[in-house]
Each structure stands twice: as C-alpha cells, then as structure tokens.
One Martini backbone bead per residue (centre of mass of N, CA, C, O) as a GRO file, in nm:
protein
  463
    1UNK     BB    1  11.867   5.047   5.571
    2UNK     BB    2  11.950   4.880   5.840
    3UNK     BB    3  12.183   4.755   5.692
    4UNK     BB    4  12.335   4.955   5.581
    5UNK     BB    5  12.461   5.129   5.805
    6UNK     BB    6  12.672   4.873   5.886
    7UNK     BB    7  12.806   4.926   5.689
    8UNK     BB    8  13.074   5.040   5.470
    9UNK     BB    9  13.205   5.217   5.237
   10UNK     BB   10  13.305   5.029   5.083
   11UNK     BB   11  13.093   4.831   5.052
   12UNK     BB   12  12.946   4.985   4.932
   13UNK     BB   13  13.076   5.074   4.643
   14UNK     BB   14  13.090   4.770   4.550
   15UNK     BB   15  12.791   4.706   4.566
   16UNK     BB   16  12.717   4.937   4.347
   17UNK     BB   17  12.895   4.820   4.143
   18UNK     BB   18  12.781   4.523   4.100
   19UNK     BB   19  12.493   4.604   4.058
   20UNK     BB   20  12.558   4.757   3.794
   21UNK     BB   21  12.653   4.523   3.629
   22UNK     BB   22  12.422   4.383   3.639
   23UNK     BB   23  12.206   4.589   3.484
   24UNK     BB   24  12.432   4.627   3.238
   25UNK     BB   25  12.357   4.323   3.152
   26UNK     BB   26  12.033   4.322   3.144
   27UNK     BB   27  12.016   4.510   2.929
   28UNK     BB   28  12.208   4.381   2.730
   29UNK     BB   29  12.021   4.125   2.686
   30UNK     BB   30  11.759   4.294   2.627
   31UNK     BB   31  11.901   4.392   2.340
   32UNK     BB   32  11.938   4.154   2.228
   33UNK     BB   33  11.645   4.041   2.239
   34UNK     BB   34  11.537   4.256   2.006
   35UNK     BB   35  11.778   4.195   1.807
   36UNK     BB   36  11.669   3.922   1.795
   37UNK     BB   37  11.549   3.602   1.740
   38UNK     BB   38  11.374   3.447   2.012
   39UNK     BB   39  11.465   3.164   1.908
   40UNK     BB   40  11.776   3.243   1.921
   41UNK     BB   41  11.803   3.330   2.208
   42UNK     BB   42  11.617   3.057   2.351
   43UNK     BB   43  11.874   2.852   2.265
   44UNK     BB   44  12.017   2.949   2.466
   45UNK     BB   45  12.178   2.923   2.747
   46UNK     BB   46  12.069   2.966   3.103
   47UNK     BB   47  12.395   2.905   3.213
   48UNK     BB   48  12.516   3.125   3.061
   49UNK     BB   49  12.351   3.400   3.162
   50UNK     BB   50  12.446   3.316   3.448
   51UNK     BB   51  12.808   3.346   3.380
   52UNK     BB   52  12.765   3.668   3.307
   53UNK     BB   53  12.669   3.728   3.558
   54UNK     BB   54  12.915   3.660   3.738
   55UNK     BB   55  13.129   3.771   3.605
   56UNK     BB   56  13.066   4.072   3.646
   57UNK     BB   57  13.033   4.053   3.950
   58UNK     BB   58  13.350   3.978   3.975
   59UNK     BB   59  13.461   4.215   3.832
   60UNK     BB   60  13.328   4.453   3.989
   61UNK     BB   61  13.439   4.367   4.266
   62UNK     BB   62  13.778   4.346   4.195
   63UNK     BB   63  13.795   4.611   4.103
   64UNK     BB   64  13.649   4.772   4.358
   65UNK     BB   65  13.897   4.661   4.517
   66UNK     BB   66  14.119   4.784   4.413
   67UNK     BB   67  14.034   5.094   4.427
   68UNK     BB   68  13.959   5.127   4.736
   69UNK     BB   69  14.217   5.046   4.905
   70UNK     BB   70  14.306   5.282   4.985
   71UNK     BB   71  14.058   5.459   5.106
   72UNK     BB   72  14.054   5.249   5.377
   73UNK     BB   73  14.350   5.322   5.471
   74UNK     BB   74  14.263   5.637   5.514
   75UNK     BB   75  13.993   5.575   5.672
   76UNK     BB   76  14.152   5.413   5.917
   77UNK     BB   77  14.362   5.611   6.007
   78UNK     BB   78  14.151   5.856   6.058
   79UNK     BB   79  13.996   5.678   6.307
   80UNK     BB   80  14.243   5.639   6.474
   81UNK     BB   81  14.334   5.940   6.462
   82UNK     BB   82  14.076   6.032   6.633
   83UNK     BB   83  14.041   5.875   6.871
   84UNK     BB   84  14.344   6.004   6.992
   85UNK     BB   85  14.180   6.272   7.028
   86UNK     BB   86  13.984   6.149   7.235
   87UNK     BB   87  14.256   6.031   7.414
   88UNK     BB   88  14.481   6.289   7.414
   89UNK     BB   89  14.623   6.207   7.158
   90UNK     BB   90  14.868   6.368   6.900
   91UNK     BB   91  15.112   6.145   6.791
   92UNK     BB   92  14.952   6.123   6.502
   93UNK     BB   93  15.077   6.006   6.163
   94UNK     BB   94  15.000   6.037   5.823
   95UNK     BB   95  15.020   5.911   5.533
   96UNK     BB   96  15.021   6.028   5.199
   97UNK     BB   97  14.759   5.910   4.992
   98UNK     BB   98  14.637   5.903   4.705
   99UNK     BB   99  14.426   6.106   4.604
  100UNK     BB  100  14.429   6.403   4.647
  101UNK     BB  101  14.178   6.467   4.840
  102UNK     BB  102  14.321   6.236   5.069
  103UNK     BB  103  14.533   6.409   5.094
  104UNK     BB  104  14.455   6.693   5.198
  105UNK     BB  105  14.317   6.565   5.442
  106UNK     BB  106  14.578   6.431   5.558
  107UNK     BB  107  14.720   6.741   5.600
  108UNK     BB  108  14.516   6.842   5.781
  109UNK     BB  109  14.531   6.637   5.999
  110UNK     BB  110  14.851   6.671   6.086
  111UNK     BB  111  14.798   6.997   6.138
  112UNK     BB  112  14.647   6.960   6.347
  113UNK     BB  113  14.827   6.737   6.535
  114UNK     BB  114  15.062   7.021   6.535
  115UNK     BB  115  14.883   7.236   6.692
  116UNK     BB  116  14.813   7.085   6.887
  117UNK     BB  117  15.083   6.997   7.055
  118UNK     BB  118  15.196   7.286   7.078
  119UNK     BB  119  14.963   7.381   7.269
  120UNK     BB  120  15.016   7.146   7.500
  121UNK     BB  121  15.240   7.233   7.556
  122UNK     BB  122  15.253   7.518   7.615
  123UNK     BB  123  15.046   7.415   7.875
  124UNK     BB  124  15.234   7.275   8.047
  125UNK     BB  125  15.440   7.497   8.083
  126UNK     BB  126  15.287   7.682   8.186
  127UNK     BB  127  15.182   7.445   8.417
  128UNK     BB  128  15.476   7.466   8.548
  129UNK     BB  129  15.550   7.758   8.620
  130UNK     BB  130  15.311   7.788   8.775
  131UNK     BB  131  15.370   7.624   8.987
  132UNK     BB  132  15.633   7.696   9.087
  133UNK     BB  133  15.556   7.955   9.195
  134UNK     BB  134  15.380   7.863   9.382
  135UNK     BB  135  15.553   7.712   9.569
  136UNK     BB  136  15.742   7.952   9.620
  137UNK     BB  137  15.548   8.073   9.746
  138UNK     BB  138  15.537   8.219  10.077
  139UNK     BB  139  15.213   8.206  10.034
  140UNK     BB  140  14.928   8.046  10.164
  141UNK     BB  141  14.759   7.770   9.970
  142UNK     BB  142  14.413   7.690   9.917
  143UNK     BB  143  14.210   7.425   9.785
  144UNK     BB  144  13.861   7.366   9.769
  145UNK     BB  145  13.590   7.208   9.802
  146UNK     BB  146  13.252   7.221   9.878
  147UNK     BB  147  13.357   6.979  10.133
  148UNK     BB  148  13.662   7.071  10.247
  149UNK     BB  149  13.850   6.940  10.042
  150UNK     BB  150  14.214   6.937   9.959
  151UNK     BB  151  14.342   6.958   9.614
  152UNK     BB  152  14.536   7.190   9.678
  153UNK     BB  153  14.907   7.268   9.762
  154UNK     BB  154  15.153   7.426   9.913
  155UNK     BB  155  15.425   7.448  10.050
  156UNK     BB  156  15.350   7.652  10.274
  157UNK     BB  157  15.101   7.467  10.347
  158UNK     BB  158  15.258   7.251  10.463
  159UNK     BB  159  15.426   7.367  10.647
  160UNK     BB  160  15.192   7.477  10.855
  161UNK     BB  161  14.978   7.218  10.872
  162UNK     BB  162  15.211   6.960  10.806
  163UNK     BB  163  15.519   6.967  10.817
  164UNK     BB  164  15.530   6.927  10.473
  165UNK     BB  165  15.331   6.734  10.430
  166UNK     BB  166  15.074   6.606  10.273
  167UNK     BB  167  14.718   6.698  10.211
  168UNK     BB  168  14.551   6.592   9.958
  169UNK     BB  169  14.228   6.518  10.083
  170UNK     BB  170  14.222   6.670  10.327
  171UNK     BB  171  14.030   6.809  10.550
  172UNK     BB  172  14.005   7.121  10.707
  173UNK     BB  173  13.949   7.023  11.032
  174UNK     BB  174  14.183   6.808  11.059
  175UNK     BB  175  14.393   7.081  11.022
  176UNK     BB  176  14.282   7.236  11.243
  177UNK     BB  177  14.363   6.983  11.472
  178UNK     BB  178  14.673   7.084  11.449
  179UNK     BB  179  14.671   7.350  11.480
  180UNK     BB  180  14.637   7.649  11.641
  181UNK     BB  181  14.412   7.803  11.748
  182UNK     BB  182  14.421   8.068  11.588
  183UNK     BB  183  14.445   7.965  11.311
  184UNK     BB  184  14.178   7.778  11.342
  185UNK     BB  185  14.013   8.014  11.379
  186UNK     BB  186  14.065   8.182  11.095
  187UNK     BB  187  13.979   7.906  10.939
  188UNK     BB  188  13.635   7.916  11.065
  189UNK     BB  189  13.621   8.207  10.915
  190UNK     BB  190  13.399   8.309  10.638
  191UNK     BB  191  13.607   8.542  10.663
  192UNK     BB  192  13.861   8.765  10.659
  193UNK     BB  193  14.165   8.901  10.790
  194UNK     BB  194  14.324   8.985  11.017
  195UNK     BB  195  14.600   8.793  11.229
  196UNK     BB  196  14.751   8.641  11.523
  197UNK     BB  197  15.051   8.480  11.601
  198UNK     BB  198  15.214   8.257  11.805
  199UNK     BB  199  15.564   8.203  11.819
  200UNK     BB  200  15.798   7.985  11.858
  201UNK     BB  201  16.058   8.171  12.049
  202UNK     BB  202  15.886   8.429  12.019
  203UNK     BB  203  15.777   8.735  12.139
  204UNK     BB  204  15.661   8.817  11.861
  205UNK     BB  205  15.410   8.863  11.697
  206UNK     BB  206  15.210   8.736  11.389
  207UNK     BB  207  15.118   8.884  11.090
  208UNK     BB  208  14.780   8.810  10.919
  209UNK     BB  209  14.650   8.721  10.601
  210UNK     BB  210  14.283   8.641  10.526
  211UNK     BB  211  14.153   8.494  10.222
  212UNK     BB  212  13.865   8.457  10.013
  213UNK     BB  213  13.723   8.228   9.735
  214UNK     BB  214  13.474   8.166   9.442
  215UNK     BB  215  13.477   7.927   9.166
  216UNK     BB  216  13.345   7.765   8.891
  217UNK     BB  217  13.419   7.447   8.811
  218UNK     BB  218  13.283   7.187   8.621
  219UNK     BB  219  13.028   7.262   8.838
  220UNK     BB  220  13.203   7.301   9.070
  221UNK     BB  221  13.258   7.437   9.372
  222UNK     BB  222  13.540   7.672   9.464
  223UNK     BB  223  13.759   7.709   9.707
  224UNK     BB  224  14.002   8.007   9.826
  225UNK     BB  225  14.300   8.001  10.050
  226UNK     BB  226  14.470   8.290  10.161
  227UNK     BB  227  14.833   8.335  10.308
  228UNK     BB  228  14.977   8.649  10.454
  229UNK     BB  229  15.247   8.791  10.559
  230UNK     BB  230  15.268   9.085  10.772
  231UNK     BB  231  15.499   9.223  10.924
  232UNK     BB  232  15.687   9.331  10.780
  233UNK     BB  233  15.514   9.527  10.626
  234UNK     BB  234  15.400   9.646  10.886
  235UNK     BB  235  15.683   9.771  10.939
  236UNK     BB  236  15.759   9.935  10.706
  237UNK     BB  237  15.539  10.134  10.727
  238UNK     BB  238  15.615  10.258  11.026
  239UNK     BB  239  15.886  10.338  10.938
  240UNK     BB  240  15.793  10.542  10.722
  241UNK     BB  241  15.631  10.691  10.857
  242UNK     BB  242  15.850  10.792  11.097
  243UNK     BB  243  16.017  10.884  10.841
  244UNK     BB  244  15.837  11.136  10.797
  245UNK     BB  245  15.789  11.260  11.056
  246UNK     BB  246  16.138  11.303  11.097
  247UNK     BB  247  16.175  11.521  10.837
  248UNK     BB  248  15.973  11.735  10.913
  249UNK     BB  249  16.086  11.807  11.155
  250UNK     BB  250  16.391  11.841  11.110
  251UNK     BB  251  16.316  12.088  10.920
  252UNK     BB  252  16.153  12.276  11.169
  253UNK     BB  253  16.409  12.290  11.363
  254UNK     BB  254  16.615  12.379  11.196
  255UNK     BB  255  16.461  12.647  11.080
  256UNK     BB  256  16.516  12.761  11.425
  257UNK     BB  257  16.820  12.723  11.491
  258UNK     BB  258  17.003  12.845  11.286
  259UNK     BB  259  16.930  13.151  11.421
  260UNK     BB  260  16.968  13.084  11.713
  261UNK     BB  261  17.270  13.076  11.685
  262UNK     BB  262  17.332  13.314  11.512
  263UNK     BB  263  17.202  13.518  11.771
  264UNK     BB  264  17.434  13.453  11.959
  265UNK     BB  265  17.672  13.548  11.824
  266UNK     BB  266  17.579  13.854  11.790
  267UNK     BB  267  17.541  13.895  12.100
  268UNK     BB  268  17.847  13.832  12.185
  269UNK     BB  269  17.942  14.088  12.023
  270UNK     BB  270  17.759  14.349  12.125
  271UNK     BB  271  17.850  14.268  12.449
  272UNK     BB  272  18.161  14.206  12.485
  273UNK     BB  273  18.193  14.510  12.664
  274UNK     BB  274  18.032  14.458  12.948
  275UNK     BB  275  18.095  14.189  13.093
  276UNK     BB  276  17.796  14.015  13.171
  277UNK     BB  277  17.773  13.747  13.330
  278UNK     BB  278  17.435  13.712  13.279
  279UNK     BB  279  17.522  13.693  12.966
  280UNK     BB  280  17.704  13.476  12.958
  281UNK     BB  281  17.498  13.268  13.068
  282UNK     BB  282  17.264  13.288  12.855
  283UNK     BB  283  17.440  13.213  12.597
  284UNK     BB  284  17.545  12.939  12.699
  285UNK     BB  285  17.268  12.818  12.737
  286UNK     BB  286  17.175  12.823  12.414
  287UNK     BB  287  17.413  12.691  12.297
  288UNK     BB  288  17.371  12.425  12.449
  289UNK     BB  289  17.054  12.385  12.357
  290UNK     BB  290  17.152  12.402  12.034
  291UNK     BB  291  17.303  12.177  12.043
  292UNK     BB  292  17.149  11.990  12.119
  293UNK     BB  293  16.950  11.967  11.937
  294UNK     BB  294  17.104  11.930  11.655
  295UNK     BB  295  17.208  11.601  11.774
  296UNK     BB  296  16.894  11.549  11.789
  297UNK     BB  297  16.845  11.582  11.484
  298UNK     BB  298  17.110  11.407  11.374
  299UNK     BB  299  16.974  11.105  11.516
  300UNK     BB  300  16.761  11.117  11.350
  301UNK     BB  301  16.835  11.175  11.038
  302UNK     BB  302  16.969  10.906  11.041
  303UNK     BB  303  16.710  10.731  11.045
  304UNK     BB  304  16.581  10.886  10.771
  305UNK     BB  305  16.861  10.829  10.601
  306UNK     BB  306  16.971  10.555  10.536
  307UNK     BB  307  17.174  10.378  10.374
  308UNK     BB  308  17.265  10.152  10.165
  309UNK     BB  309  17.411   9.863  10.148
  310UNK     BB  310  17.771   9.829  10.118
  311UNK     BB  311  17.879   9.537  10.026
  312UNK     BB  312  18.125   9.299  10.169
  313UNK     BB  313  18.413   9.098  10.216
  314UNK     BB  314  18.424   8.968  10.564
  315UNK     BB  315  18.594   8.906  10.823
  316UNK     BB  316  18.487   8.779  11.149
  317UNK     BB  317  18.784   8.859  11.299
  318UNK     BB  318  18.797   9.162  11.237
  319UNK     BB  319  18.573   9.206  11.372
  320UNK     BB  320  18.574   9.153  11.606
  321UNK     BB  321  18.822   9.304  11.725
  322UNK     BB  322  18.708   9.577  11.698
  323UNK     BB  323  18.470   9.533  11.915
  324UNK     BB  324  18.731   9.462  12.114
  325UNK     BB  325  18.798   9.821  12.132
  326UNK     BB  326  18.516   9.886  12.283
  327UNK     BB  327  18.446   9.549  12.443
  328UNK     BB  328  18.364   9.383  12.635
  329UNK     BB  329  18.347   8.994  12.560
  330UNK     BB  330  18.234   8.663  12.507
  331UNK     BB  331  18.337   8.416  12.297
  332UNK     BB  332  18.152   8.193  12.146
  333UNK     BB  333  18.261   7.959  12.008
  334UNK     BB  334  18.343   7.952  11.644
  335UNK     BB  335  18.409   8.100  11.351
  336UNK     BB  336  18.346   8.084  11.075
  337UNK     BB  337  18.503   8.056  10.782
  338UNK     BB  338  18.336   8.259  10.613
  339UNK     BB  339  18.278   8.541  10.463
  340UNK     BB  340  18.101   8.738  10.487
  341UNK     BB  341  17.852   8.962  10.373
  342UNK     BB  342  17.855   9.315  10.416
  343UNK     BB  343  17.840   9.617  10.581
  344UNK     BB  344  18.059   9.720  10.816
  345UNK     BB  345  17.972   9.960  10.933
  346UNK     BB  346  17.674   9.879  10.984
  347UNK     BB  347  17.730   9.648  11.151
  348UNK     BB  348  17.900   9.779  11.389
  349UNK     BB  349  17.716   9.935  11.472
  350UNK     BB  350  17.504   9.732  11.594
  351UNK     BB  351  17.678   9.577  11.811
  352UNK     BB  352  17.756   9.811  11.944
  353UNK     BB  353  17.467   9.876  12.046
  354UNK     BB  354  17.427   9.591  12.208
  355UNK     BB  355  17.685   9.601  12.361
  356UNK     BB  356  17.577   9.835  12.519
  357UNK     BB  357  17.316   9.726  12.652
  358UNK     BB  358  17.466   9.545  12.785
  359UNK     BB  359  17.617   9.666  12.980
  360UNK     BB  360  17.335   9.861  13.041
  361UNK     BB  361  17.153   9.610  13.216
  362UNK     BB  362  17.413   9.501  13.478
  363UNK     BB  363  17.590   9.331  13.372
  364UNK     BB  364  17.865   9.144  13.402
  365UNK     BB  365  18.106   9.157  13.204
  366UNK     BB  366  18.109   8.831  13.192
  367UNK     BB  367  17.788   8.853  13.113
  368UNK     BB  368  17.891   8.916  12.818
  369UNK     BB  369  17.837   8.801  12.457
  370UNK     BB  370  17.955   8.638  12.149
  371UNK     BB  371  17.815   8.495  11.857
  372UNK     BB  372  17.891   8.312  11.551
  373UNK     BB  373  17.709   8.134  11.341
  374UNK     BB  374  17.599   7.855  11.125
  375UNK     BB  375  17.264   7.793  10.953
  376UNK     BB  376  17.118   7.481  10.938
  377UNK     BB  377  17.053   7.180  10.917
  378UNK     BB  378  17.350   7.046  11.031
  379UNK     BB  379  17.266   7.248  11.288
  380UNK     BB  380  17.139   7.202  11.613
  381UNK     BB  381  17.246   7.453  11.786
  382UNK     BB  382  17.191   7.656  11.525
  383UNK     BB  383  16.860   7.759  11.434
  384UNK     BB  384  16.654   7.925  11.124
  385UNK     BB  385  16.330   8.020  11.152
  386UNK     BB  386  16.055   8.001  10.987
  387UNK     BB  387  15.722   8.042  11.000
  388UNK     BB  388  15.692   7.708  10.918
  389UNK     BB  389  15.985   7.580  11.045
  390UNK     BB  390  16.232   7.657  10.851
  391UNK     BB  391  16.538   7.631  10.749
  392UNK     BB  392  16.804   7.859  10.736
  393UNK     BB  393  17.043   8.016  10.537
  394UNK     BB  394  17.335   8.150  10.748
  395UNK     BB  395  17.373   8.373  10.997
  396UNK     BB  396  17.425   8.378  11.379
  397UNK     BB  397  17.385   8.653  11.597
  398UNK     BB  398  17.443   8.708  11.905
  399UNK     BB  399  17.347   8.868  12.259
  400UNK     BB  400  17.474   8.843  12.572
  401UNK     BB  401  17.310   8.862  12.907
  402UNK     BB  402  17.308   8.943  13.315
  403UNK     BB  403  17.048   9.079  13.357
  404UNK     BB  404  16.732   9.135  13.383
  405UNK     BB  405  16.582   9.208  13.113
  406UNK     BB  406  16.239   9.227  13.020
  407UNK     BB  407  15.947   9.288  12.947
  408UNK     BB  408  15.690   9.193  12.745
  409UNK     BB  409  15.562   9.493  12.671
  410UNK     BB  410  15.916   9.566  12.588
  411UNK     BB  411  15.944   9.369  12.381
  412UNK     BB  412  15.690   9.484  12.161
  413UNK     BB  413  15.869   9.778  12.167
  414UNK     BB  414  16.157   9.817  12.121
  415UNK     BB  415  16.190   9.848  11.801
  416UNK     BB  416  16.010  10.084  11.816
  417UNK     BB  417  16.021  10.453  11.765
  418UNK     BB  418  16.075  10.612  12.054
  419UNK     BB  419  16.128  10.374  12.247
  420UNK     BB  420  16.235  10.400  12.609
  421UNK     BB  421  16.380  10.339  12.953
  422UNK     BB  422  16.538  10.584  12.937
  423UNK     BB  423  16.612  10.884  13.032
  424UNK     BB  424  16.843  10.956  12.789
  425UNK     BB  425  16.659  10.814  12.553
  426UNK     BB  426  16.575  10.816  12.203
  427UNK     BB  427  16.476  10.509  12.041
  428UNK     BB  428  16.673  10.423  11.796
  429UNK     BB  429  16.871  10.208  11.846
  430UNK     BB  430  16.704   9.910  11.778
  431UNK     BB  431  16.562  10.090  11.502
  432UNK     BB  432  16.842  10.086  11.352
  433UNK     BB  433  16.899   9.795  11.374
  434UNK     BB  434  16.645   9.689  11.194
  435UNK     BB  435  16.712   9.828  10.945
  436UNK     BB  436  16.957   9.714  10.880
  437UNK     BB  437  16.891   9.394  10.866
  438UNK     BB  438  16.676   9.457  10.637
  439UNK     BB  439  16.886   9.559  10.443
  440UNK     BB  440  17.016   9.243  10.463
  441UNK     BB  441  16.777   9.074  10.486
  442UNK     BB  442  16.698   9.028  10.769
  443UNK     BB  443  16.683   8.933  11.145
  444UNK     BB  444  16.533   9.061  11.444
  445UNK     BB  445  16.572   8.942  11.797
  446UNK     BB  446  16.403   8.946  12.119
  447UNK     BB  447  16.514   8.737  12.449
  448UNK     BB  448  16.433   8.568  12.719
  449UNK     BB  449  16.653   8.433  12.942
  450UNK     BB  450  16.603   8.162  13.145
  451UNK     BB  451  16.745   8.253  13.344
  452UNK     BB  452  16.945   8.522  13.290
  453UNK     BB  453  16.830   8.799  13.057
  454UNK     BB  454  16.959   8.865  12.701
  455UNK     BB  455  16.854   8.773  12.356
  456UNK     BB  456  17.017   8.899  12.084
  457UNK     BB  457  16.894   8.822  11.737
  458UNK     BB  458  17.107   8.757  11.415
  459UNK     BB  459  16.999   8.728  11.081
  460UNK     BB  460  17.195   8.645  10.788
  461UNK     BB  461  17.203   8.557  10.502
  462UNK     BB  462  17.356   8.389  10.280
  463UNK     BB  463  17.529   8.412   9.966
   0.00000   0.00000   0.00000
C-alpha cells in the first residue's frame, strides 16, 4: 500500500487496466483447459501461453496509456495551477479539453483564477486609493509594532519627525532624540491628549491632539499613532463662540436703543416751546450716547456677520495704488506678475487696518512699508512654511512698522476678539483680519523685528 500511494494517478489506471488483462486472459485459458482435452491442452507449447500474457498485458498498456493521456495532461495543468494559487499567481488559465467531466472541472478552475484576478485588482486599487488619502492627509500617521519600531508612516509623519526623509524601521526613541523636547514629552506619554508646541519664527505657539489606539493583526500587537493640528480648529471654534455672544449682545441693545432714540425725538418736540437749555443739553448728551451705542453695536455685528468673501481676479498694482490714497507707505520689492483672486473690498479692508496700526504704533512714516511677493520653493528670500516646515505656494503680504513692537503676552492674544491696548480700541480690528484672511482660506501672523518694530505676515494660497 505504500508503494500505491507514490505512483501517480495515471500508472495506477495503467496498472489496473493491465492487471485485469492479466486475470481475463488466466481466466480464459483456464476456461479452455476445461473446455478441451487436458492432454491436448498440455501439448501446447508454455511458450505460446507465456506470449498471449504478455501480448495482452502489453495491449492493455498501450491501450490504457493512450485513453488516459488527456486525463494526465489536464491532471498536471490544474496542479500546476492550484501551485500558482499557493504562490498568489492568478493569472494561469487552463484550455479545456477531453471528457465533459475533466472540462467542466476546468471551466470551474478558470473561474475561480478570474474570480480570484478581479478580487485581488480590486483590492490592490482598493489598498492604492487608502494609501493615496493616508500621504495626503494633513494629520501625522505613525504605525508602530509591539517594539516600538515605525512600520508604516505617512507624508506628514516623514516631514514633522525626520524632515521629509523616511522613517521606516526607525524606532520611536530614534526619532524622539531628533524633535523639540515638546513633542518628544508628547509621544512618551502612554496616554493622548491635546499638547503645544513653539513653531520657530511664529510667536503663537501651535495646538496639537495626540491619540493612540491598539490592535492585534496576525498575532502580533500593533499600536497606531495619530498626530492632528488643532489650533485653526481651535481659533474657529473660539471665533464661532465670540460670535454667537456677539449677535445675543447686539440684538438686546438694538431693542433698547432704538426706544431710546424714538423717545429723545418724542421729547425734542413736547418740549420745543420751553426753550430750556438744561433740557436740551440733557437731549444732546442722551442722542450722542444712543449714537455712539448704535456704532459700537454696528462695527460688532459686522464682525459677527462677515459675508463670505467673493473671489475675483485682481490687478496687485491696482491694489496698491488704492491703498496708497488712504496711506503713505514705501513699496518694498517688485509686486507678482500673476494677478491675485480674492475679494477686492475684503482684502482693502484688511492692508488698510494693518497700514493704520502700523502708522498709530509711534514709527515714523518713512518706517511704515509694504511688500507683496510670491511664496514657492524657488523664492529663498520670502517663503511659506506650514506645521511641518513644507513650502507653500501663494503670495506672502507683509506690512512693517518701526513701532515699539508688542510683548510677548500681547502678541499671543493680539488676534482674540475684544483684546485691545488701545484706550478708544474696540478689540476687533486684527481679529476681523484674520476672520477675512481665513475665509480666503490663508493665515495671518504677528512678529517682533529683530531690529525694531512690527512686522505683520499674510499668506494667501495660489490660485
């Protein structure tokens, strides 16, 4: 039985086929030796009796060796192919041949390998689109296994952690002994968490949330590292809030005001033939006080009602010239080719708050200026870096004074919406800038110059 088990299916057939042949010819002669005279039997030659075995096992040979040649054929294609399924090949198809049977087994092997093909693309595509959204995803992504070693890392991850280049391989302590003490106390923290980090050349420090997650794949523990910035997040949130209390306030001053104001006219006229200057001094003072209310609640609800802004193809000298009949200021640099797209009344708005600050900061006007470059990779003199310290492309607007400058406490609340140092200041002027500035999807930064002054950065995005 141990010897059958390593033939092949085919010789087992053979051997049967030719057994049999051997058993019906012994058969048939011992029908004859019955059947006939047994000294006429034993007179025949035991020669002839040996070649009539051999003629028979050797016709049942080739007979059986010939009806079985598909069947081997089509028995070792489908184990070549059942191999290649072993070894995550699909892309082997068999021709059908030989009985329906050995066909229709076939018919189904083919199915299967492009059952299987369609699958296996479909997954590749699948595992092509997750990767693509993962690289482009702002949020820093970090797969790590049980040791602590980075498996999988995306874009975001490469630039914050090793400035671009991959990490893959890297153990996690590698790449904390390379990044600020902040992030690095961050992730060796076994719990998440929001944490801040100092951005160099930014005076706002940057708000981050930090997650971990873990979970067994192929028997082994894999943790999952998720980095999200959060300071827009958190600026909009602060904004959205200031505006609802913002739109609450001037809705019950509107409706205590505006009685007020009818009731100062209703008064002017009942007392009109008195002619009592102490009553018309009190009339004046009460009309100047609902006036100036009305403006103050006026120049609040335009901050909590800002429209969105309505793009349009702009001319950078046309700016200028504009801003240049409201302020005097020197021109620094040569102004883009290329004309922006923003909205034109929103963005004057912004320069012209910026120019007005900066000439109420003490510089003398000669020390108020203005530049206006483009922002790429191939610009060393004036580029955009996000988070991660990639350049951005767009258009970088400064505005320089030689001002006092701010402290440092008062750069980090300057955008915050009714912070003011101003004794006549209302608090909205820079965080209506950065409202407009954010709606044209850019960003806005305060910087003490090294020498002396202010030097206030607006990146707008390329077209």
């Amino acid at each position: 039985m141990a010897l059958l088990s390593l033939l092949s299916l085919r010789i087992k057939l053979i051997l049967g086929a030719v057994l049999a042949s051997q058993v019906g010819t012994g058969l048939s002669l011992l029908v004859m030796f019955k059947m006939t005279q047994p000294q006429t039997f034993i007179a025949a030659s035991m020669f002839s009796f040996i070649m009539i075995f051999m003629l028979a096992g050797l016709c049942a040979w080739v007979i059986s060796y010939y009806a079985t040649r598909t069947l081997a054929t089509s028995l070792n294609a489908l184990e070549v192919g059942l191999l290649n399924f072993k070894d995550n090949d699909f892309s082997v198809t068999i021709p059908a041949s030989g009985d329906p049977q050995l066909q229709a087994l076939i018919e189904l092997f083919n199915e299967s390998a492009e059952t299987l093909r369609q699958e296996r693309q479909y997954i590749y595509q699948r595992e092509l689109l997750l990767d693509k959204v993962i690289q482009s995803s702002p949020n820093v992504m970090l797969l790590l296994d049980d040791d602590q070693r980075v498996i999988y890392a995306n874009d975001a991850a490469r630039h914050l952690l090793h400035q671009g280049n991959h990490i893959n391989g890297f153990l996690l302590q590698e790449l904390m002994d390379r990044v600020s003490d902040e992030l690095a106390s961050a992730l060796s923290k076994p719990k998440g968490g929001l944490f801040t980090l100092s951005v160099e050349g930014q005076d706002e420090d940057e708000t981050w949330h930090l997650s971990r997650g873990q979970f067994l794949l192929n028997g082994q523990y894999h943790h999952l590292v998720l980095l999200r910035q959060m300071t827009h997040e958190l600026n909009r949130q602060e904004v959205a809030v200031w505006k609802k209390v913002i739109r609450i306030i001037s809705h019950e001053l509107n409706n205590s005001v505006a009685p007020i104001a009818s009731m100062v006219n209703s008064g002017r006229m009942i007392t009109k033939e008195l002619k009592d200057p102490k009553l018309k001094m009190i009339f004046d003072t009460i009309e100047d006080r609902t006036s100036h209310l009305s403006q103050f609640i006026f120049n609040y609800a335009r901050f909590a009602k800002l429209p969105l802004p309505k793009k349009e193809r702009v001319n950078w000298r046309k700016l200028v010239d504009q801003l240049g009949q409201h302020y005097q200021f020197t021109l620094l640099g040569e102004l883009p080719e290329e004309d922006g797209e923003f909205d034109l009344i929103q963005m004057e708005q912004v320069l012209l708050n910026l120019l007005k600050n900066a000439h109420e900061s003490g510089s003398k006007i000669a020390g108020v200026s203005l530049s206006i470059e483009a922002s790429s990779p191939h610009n060393a003199n004036n580029r955009a870096l996000d988070s991660e310290g990639r350049v951005m492309s767009g258009t970088v607007i400064e505005v320089k004074d030689e001002g006092s400058g701010m402290p440092a406490d008062v750069l980090k609340q300057a955008l915050l919406p009714f912070y003011s140092t101003k004794q006549s200041g209302t608090g909205l002027g820079l965080p209506l800038c950065r409202e407009i500035i954010e709606a044209h999807d850019g960003r806005i930064s305060l910087h003490n110059r090294d020498d002396m002054g202010l030097c206030v950065r607006v990146w707008l995005p390329s077209v």
